[in-house]
C-alpha positions as a Markdown table, in Angstrom:
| # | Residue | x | y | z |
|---|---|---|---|---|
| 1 | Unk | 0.0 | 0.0 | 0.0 |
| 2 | Unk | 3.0 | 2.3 | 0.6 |
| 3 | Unk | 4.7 | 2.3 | -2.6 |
| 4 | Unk | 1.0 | 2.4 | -4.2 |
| 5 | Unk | 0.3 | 5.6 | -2.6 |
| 6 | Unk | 4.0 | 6.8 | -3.2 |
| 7 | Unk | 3.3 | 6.3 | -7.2 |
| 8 | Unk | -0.1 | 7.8 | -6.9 |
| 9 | Unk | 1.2 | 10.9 | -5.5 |
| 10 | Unk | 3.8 | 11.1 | -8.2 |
| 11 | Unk | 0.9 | 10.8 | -11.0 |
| 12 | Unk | 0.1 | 13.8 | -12.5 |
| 13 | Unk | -3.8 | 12.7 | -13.5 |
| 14 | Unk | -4.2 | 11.4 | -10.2 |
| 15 | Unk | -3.5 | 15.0 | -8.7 |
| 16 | Unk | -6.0 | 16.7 | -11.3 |
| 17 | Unk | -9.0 | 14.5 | -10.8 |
| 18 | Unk | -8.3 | 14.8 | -6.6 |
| 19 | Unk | -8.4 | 18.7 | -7.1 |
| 20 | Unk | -11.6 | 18.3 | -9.2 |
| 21 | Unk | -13.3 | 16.6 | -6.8 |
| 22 | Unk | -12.3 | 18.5 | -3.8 |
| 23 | Unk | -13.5 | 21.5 | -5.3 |
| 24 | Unk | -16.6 | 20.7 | -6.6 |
| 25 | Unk | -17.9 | 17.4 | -5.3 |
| 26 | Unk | -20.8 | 17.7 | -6.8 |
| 27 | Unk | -19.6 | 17.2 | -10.0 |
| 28 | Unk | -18.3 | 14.1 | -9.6 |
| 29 | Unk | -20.9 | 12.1 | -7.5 |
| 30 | Unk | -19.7 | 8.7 | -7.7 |
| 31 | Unk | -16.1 | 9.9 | -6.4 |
| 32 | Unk | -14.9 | 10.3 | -3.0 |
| 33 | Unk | -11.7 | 11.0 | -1.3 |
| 34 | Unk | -11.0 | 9.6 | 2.0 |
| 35 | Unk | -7.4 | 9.5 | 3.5 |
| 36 | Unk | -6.1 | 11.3 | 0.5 |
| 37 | Unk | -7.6 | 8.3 | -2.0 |
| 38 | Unk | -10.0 | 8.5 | -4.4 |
| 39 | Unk | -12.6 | 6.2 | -4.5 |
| 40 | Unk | -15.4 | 5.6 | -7.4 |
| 41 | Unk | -18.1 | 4.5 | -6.2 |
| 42 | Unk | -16.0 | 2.7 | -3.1 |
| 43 | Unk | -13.4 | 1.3 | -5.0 |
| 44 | Unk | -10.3 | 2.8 | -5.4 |
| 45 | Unk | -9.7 | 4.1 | -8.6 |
| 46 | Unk | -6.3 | 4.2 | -10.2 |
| 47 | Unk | -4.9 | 6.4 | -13.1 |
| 48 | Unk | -4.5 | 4.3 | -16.4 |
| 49 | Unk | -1.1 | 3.1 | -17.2 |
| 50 | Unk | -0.4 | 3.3 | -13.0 |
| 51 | Unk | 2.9 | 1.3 | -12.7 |
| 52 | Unk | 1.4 | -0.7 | -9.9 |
| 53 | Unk | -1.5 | -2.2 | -11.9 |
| 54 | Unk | 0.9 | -5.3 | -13.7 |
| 55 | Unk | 1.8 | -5.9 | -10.1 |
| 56 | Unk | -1.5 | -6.1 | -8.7 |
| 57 | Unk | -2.4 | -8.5 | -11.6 |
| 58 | Unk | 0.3 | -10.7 | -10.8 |
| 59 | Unk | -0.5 | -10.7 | -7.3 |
| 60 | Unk | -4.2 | -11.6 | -7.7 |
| 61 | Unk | -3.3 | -14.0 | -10.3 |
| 62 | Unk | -0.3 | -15.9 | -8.6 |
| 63 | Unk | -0.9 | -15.9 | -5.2 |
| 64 | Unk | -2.5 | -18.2 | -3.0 |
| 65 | Unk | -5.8 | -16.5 | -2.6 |
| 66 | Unk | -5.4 | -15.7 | -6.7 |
| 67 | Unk | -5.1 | -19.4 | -7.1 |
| 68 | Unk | -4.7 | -18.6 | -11.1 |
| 69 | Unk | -8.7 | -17.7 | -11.6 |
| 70 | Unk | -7.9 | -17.2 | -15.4 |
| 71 | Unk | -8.0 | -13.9 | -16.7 |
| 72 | Unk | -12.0 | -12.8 | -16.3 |
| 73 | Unk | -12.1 | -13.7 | -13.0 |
| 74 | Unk | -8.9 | -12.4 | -11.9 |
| 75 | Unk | -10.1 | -9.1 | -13.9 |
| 76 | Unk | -13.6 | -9.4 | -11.6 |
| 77 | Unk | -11.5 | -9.6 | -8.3 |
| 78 | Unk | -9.8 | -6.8 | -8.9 |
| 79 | Unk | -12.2 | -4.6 | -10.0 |
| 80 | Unk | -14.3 | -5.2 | -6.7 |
| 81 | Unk | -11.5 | -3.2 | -5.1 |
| 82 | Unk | -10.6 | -1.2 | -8.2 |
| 83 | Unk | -11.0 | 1.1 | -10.3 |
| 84 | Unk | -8.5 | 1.9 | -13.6 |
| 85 | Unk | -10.5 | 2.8 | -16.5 |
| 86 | Unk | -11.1 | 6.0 | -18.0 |
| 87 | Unk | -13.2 | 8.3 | -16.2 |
| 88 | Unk | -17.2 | 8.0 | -17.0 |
């Protein structure tokens, strides 16, 4: 989670979309920020091309709780937690 947050707060998109939203919340209703993350609709969403996303699709593919899904459902895991596509 540390060197998640490290790269977020490096990512230029990921600082324009947090100003956005703390200024005018009410344009982006299905956002929320809560311990300096954003969150769509209570996932956390992540900036395309993140460097962290390979790594998180390894680790929910490879690792014991992974236990090699295959691609969909490995996809569906992660997406209960979060979000990376481009903003709706």
């Amino acid at each position: 989670m540390e060197e998640l947050r490290r790269q977020l707060e490096a990512n230029a998109e990921y600082h324009r979309l947090w100003q956005a939203i703390k200024m005018s919340p009410a344009k982006h209703p299905d956002f929320t920020l809560v311990q300096n993350l954003i969150l769509w609709k209570g996932r956390l969403w992540l900036p395309k091309g993140l460097a962290m996303i390979p790594t998180l699709l390894l680790e929910y593919h490879t690792t014991p709780t992974g236990s090699h899904m295959g691609t969909a459902k490995t996809t569906n895991r992660l997406l209960e937690n979060f979000e990376w596509s481009s903003l709706r």
